[in-house]
C-alpha positions as CSV (number, residue, x, y, z in Angstrom):
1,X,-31.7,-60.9,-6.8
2,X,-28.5,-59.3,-5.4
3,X,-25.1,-59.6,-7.5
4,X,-22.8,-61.1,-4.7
5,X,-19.9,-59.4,-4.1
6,X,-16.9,-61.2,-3.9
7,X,-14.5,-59.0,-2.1
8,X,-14.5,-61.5,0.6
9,X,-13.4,-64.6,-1.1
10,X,-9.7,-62.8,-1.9
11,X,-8.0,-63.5,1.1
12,X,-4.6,-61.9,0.5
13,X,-2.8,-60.1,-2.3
14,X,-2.5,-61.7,-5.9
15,X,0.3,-62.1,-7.5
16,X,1.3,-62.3,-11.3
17,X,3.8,-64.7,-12.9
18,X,4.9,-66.0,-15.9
19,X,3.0,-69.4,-17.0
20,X,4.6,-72.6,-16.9
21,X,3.8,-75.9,-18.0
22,X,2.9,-77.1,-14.7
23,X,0.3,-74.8,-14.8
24,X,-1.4,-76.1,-18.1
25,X,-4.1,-78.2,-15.9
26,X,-5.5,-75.2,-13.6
27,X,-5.3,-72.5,-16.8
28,X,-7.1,-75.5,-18.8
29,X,-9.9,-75.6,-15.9
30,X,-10.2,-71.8,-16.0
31,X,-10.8,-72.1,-20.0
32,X,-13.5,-74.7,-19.5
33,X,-14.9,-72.9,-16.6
34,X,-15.2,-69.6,-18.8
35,X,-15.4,-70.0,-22.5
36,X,-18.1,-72.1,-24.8
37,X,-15.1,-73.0,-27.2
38,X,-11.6,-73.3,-24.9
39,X,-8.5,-73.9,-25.6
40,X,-7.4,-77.5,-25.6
41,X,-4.6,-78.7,-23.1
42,X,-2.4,-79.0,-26.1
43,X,-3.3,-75.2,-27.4
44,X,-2.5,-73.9,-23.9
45,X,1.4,-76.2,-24.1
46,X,1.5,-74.9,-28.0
47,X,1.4,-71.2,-26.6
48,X,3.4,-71.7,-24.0
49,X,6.2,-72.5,-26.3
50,X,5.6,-70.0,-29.3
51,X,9.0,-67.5,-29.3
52,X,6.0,-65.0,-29.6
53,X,3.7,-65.7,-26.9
54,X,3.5,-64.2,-23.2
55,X,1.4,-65.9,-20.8
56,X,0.8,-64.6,-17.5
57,X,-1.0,-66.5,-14.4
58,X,-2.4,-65.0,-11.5
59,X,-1.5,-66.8,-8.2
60,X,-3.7,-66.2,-4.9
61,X,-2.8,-68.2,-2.1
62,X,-1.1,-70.5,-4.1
63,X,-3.4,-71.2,-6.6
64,X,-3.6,-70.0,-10.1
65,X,-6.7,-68.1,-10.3
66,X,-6.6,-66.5,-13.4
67,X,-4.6,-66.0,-17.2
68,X,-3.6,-63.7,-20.0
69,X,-1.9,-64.5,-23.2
70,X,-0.2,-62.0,-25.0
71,X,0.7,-62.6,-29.1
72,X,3.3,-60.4,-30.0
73,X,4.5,-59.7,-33.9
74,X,7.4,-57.2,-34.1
75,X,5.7,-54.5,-32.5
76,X,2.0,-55.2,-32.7
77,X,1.1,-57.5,-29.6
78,X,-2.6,-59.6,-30.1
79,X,-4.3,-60.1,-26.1
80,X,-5.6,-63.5,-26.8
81,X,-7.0,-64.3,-24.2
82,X,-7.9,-62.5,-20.1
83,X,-9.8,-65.6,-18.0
84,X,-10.7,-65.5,-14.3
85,X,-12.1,-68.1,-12.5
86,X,-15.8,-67.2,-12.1
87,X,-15.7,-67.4,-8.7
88,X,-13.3,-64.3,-8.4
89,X,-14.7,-62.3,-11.5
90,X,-15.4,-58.9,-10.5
91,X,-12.4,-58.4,-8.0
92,X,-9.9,-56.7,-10.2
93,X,-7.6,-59.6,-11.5
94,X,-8.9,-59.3,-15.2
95,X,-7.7,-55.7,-15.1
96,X,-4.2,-56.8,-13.3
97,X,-3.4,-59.3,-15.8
98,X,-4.8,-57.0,-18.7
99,X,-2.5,-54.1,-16.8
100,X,0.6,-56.9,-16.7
101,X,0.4,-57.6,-20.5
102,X,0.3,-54.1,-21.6
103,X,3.4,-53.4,-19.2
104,X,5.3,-56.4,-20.8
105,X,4.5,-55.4,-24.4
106,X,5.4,-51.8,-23.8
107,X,8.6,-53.0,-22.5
108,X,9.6,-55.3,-25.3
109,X,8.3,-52.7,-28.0
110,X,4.5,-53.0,-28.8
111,X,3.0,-49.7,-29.9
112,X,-0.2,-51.2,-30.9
113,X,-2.7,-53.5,-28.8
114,X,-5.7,-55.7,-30.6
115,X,-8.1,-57.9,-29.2
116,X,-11.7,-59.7,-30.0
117,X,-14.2,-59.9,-27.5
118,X,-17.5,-61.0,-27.5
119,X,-19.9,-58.5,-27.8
120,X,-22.2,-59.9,-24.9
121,X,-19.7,-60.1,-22.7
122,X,-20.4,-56.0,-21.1
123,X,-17.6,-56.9,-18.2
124,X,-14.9,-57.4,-20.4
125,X,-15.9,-54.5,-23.2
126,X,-16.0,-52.3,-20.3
127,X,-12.5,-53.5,-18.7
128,X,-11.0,-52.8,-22.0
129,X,-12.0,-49.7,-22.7
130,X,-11.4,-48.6,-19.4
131,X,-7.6,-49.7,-20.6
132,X,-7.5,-47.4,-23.4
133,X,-9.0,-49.3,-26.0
134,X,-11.6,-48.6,-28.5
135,X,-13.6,-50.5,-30.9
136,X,-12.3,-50.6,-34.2
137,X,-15.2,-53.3,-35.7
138,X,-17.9,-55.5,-35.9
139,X,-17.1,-59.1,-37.2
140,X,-20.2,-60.8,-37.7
141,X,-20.6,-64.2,-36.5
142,X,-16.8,-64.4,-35.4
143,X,-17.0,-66.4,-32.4
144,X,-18.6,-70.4,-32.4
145,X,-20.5,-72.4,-29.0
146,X,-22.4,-70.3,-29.4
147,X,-22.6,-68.5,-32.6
148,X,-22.0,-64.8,-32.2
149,X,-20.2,-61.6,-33.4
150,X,-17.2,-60.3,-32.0
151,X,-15.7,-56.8,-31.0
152,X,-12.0,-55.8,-32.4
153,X,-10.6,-53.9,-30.1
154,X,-7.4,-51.4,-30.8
155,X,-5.0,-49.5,-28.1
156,X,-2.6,-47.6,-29.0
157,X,-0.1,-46.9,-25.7
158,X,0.6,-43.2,-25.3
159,X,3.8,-41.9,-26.2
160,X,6.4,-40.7,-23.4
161,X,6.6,-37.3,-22.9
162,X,10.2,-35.8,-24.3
């Protein structure tokens, strides 16, 4: 059977924002919609709050299709967490909002990127390492629902040319 493509379904250019609590229902949807273990409603307003935390949503035709959370620490900054609606996996947004947190952490100092990622989960291996990143270790048994090891994942942004 064919992989549909969903080039179609986009109907118009997507645009990135900064998350706001009126968007905690439609990011919470996208969690249950793409992760075994999601974050709650209340972790999604926790992180919205944190001093340290960047959450970006991406908007297509006025709904929020999509999310990235960025932890930063002085100038190490953690991606927590890149979710698409399934329906528009495979189009490109994962790698805009990966693309949007990088920019962002760059700007405000980060010189090194970490992440965990399943290590069944190809499509977003491949999207990060297409960003730059490389994996650093196995961690055995590091994800739950279901049970299953995990992928750190280190960038280190290139420095500008003097």
């Amino acid at each position: 059977m064919a992989v549909q493509d969903n080039a179609d379904l986009i109907a118009g250019p997507v645009q990135l924002r900064q998350a706001v609590t009126g968007d905690v229902n439609a990011i919470a949807r996208i969690e249950t919609a793409c992760f075994g273990d999601p974050w709650s409603v209340q972790g999604i307003e926790d992180a919205l709050t944190y001093s340290y935390s960047t959450m970006l949503t991406a908007v297509l035709g006025g709904d929020i299709v999509g999310f990235a959370c960025l932890y930063q620490m002085v100038d190490e900054g953690e991606i927590v967490q890149v979710a698409v609606t399934p329906k528009f996996q495979g189009q490109g947004i994962g790698r805009q909002l990966l693309g949007g947190l990088i920019r962002h952490g760059i700007e405000h100092g980060v010189t090194r990127f970490i992440l965990d990622v399943r290590v069944s989960n190809d499509r977003a291996v491949k999207l990060y390492e297409k960003a730059g990143f490389k994996k650093l270790a196995l961690q055995k048994n590091f994800y739950s629902q279901p049970t299953e090891d995990g992928w750190l994942m280190e960038m280190l942004p290139q420095a500008p040319a003097l």
